[in-house]
C-alpha positions in Angstrom: -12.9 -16.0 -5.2 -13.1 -12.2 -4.9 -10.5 -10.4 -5.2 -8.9 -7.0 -4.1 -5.8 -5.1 -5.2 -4.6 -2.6 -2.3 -1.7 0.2 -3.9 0.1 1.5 -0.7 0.9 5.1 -0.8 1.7 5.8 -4.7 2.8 9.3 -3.3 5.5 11.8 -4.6 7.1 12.3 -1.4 7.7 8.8 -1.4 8.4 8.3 -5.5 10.7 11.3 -6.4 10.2 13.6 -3.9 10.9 13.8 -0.3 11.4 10.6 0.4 11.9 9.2 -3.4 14.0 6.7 -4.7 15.5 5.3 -8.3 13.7 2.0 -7.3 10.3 3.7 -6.5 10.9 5.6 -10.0 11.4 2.6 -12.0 8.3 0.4 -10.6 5.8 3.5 -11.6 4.9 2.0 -15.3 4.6 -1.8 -13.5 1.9 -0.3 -11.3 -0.1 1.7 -13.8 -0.7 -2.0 -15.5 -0.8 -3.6 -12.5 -4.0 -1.4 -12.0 -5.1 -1.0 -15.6 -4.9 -4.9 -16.1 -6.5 -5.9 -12.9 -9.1 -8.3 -12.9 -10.6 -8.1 -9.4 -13.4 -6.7 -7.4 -11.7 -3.7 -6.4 -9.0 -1.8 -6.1 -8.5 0.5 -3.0 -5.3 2.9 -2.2 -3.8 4.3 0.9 -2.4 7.5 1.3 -0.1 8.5 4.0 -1.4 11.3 5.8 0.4 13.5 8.1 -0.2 16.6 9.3 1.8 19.9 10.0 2.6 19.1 13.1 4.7 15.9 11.8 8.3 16.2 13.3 6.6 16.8 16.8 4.9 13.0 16.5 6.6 10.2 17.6 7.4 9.0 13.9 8.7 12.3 12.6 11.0 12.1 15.6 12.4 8.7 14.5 12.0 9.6 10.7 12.6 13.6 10.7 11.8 14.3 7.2 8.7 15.9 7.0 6.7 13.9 3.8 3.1 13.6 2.9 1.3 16.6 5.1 -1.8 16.6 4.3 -2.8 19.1 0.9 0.9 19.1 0.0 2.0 18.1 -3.9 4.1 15.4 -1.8 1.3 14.2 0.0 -0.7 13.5 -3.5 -0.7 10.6 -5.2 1.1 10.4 -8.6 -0.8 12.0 -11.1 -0.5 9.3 -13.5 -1.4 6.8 -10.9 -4.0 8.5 -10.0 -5.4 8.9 -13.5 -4.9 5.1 -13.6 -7.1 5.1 -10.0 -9.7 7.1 -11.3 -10.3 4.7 -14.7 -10.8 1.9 -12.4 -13.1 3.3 -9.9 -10.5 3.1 -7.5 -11.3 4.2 -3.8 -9.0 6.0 -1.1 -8.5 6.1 2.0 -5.9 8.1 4.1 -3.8 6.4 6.8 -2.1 8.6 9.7 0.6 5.9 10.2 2.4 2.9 8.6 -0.5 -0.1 8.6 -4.2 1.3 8.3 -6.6 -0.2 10.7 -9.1 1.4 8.5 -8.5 0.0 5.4 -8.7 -3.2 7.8 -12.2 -2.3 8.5 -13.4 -1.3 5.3 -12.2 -4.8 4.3 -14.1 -6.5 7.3 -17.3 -5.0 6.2 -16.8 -5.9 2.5 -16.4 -9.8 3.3 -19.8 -9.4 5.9 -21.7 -7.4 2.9 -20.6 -9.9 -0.1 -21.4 -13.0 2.6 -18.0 -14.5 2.1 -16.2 -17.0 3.5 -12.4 -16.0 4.4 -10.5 -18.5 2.3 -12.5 -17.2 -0.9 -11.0 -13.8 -0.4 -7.4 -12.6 -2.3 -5.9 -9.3 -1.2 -2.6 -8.3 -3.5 -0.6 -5.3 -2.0 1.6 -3.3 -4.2 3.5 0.2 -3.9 5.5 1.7 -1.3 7.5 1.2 0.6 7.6 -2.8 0.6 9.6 -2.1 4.4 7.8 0.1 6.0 4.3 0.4 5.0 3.5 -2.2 2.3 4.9 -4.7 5.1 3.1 -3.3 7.6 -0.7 -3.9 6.0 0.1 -7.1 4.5 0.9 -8.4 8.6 -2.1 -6.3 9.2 -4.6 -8.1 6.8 -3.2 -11.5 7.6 -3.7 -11.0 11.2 -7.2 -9.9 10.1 -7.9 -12.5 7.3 -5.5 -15.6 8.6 -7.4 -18.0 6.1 -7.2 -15.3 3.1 -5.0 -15.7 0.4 -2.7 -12.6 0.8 -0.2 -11.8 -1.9 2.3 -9.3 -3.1 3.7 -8.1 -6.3 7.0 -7.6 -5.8 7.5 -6.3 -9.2 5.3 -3.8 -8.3 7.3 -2.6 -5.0 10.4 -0.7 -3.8 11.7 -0.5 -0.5 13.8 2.4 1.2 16.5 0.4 -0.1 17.3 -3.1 -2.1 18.5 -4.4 0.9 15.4 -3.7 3.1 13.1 -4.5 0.1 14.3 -7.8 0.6 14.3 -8.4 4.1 10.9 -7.6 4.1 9.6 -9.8 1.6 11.4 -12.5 3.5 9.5 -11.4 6.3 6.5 -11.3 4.7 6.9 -14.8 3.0 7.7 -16.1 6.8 4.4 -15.0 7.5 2.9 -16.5 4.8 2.4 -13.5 2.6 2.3 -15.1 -1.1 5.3 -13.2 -2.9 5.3 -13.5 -6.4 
């Protein structure tokens, strides 16, 4: 079994900052040992990644808070986090919207290169935020990896609220997302 930890967009905007909240505040420590401690392949993190044009995009028309442009201190990713990255040889990769079709691909190639079968692959998400993003790539890696075991930390995720935290890990369990 290989295995693969994915940390969705550790970002300030989106911890204390633009978009923070309490709950994204309190899971920080949980996700540096989630990342120190983990005993997998890899570990890969998205970052959200907008540009200045943001509130004239279809998203920053439904969600007008301009958050994570590109070379901002919101768009970066916590710097403890990303010390915590960094010690595990962590790799990045910047998403322009909620689920990353890249990260998709990059993931696609890794099974090809390391000849593996599907069901001997486990991708855990973590991060932010479990309703919007984290949500979206763990539907997005399923569809991608149906016979993958796909799981989520939800120790190690915060939602916009408590409320929509839940209903998305209910959603995600529905799917058949592993929520532990």
């Amino acid at each position: 079994m290989k295995k693969i930890l994915i940390v969705v967009d550790m970002q300030n905007d989106f911890i204390d900052a633009a978009l923070g909240t309490k709950e994204a505040v309190a899971i920080v420590p949980a996700v540096i040992e989630k990342i120190k401690n983990y005993k997998g392949e890899l570990v890969i993190a998205t970052r959200d990644t907008h540009q200045k044009n943001y509130m004239e995009t279809s998203e920053g028309k439904h969600l007008p808070v301009p958050h994570c442009i590109e070379g901002t201190y919101g768009w970066e990713i916590r710097s403890d986090i990303a010390e915590a990255l960094d010690e595990v040889g962590a790799q990045v990769i910047n998403k322009p919207t909620f689920g990353s079709v890249a990260l998709a691909e990059k993931l696609t190639v890794l099974v090809q290169e390391w000849d593996l079968k599907e069901e001997d692959l486990e991708i855990e998400l973590i991060g932010l935020c479990t309703d919007i993003c984290v949500v979206s790539n763990a539907l997005l890696l399923k569809a991608n990896f149906p016979e993958a075991v796909i799981k989520l930390d939800s120790a190690c995720c915060a939602g916009v609220t408590p409320e929509s935290h839940e209903a998305a890990l209910i959603t995600m369990r529905m799917c058949q997302v592993e929520v532990v």
